[in-house]
N, C-alpha and C positions, 0 to 999 in steps of 0.2 A: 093447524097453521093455515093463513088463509092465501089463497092463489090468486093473484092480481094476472085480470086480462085487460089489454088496451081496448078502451072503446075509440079513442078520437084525438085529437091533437091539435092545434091550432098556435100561431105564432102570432105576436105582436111586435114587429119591429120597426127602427126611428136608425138610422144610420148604424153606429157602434152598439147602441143598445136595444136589448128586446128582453117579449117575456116569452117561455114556452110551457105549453098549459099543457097539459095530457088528464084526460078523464079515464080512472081505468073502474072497470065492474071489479068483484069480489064477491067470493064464494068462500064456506068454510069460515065463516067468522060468528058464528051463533055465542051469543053470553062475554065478548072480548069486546075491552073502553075503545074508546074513540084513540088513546093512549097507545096502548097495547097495538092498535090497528095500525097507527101512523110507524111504530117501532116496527112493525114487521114487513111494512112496507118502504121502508127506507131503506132494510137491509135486505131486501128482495134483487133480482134479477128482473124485473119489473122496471125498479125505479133505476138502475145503475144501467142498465142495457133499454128497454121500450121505450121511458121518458126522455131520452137524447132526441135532439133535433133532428127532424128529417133527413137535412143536407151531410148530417154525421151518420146516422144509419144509413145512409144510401150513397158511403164515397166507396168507389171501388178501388180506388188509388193509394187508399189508404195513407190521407194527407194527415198532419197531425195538427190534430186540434185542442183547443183546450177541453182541461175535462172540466167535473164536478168540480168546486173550490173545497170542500169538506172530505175527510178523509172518514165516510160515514160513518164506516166500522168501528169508530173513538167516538160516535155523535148517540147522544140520547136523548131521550123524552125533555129532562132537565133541561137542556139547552136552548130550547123552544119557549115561545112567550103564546098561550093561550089570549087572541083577544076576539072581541065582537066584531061585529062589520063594520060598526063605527070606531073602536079602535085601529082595524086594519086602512080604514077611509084616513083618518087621522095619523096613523104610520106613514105611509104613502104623502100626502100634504105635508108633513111635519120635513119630509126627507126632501120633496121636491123645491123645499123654500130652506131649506139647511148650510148648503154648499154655495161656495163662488161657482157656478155650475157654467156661464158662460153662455157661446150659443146651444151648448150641449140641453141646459137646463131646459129648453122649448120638445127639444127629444124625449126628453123622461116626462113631463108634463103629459105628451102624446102617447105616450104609452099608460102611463097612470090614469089619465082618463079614459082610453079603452078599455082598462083593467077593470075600471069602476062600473061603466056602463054594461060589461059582463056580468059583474057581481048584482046586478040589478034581478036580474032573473037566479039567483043562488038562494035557495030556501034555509041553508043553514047559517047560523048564527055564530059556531066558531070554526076559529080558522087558527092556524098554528104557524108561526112566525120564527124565520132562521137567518140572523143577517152574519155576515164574516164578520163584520163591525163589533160584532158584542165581544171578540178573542182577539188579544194580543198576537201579534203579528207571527210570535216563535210559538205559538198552542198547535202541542201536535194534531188537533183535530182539524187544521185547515192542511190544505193540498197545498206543497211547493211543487214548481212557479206558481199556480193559478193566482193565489192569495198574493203574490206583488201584483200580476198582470190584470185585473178584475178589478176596476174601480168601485163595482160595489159587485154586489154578487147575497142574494137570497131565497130564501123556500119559503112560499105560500101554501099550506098544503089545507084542504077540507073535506068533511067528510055528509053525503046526503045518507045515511042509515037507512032509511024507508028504501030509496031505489039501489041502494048497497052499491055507490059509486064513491069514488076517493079521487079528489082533483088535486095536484100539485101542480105549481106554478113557480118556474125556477126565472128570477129576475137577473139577467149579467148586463156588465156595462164593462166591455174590454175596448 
């Protein structure tokens, strides 16, 4: 089974909406897909606990916030769209030009192009894609409230194998 540790974290944020990227290392994964790796990492302690936003790992107050919109432990491999970079480019444009977005739509623009300019220096070619949008609204695999309160809400996740890093990028728009 392989042990994700946090290497680093970084946020992109535009008013209501941001991304949060987390890079974690991993050990223990000799002879296991790219598949297998993202499954074991999504139902990690890792992804559910380290990947949460700073301002959530470090409330002492213990305010409540939204969680994850996926109720992971129902969420599989299946459910994910394997694309290139250039489909993930093309996901991203396709969504920021989709919606009556309003002045919001200049926010997700600002954040999509940080995302891209990121992706510029990313040596891997696939990336694994999870929007709440592909499930009907009653699919036990989304989180109530999250899945009303989340205007959009996704996982970007990739994997560099040679430096044995696993990046996820959780996309919210509350």
């Amino acid at each position: 089974m392989p042990v994700f540790e946090l290497k680093s974290q970084k946020e992109i944020d535009e008013n209501y909406q941001g991304i949060n990227i987390s890079e974690f290392t991993y050990v223990n994964s000799d002879n296991i897909s790219e598949e297998n790796l993202i499954v074991s990492f999504i139902h990690s302690k890792s992804f559910a606990e380290d990947s949460r936003r700073e301002i959530i790992k470090n409330d002492t107050a213990n305010r409540p916030f939204l969680r994850q919109a996926f109720e992971i432990n129902l969420v599989s491999i299946s459910d994910f769209k394997q694309l290139d970079k250039n489909g993930i480019k093309k996901f991203l444009d396709d969504y920021a030009e989709a919606d009556d977005w309003g002045e919001d739509g200049n926010d997700f623009i600002k954040i999509k192009d940080g995302f891209i300019e990121l992706l510029k220096g990313v040596e891997s070619n696939y990336f694994y894609l999870l929007s709440k949008e592909w499930f009907e609204e009653t699919d036990e695999k989304l989180r109530e409230p999250e899945n009303w309160i989340y205007t959009y809400y996704f996982l970007i996740i990739w994997i560099d194998k040679a430096n044995k890093i696993l990046t996820v990028s959780e996309w919210t728009y509350d």
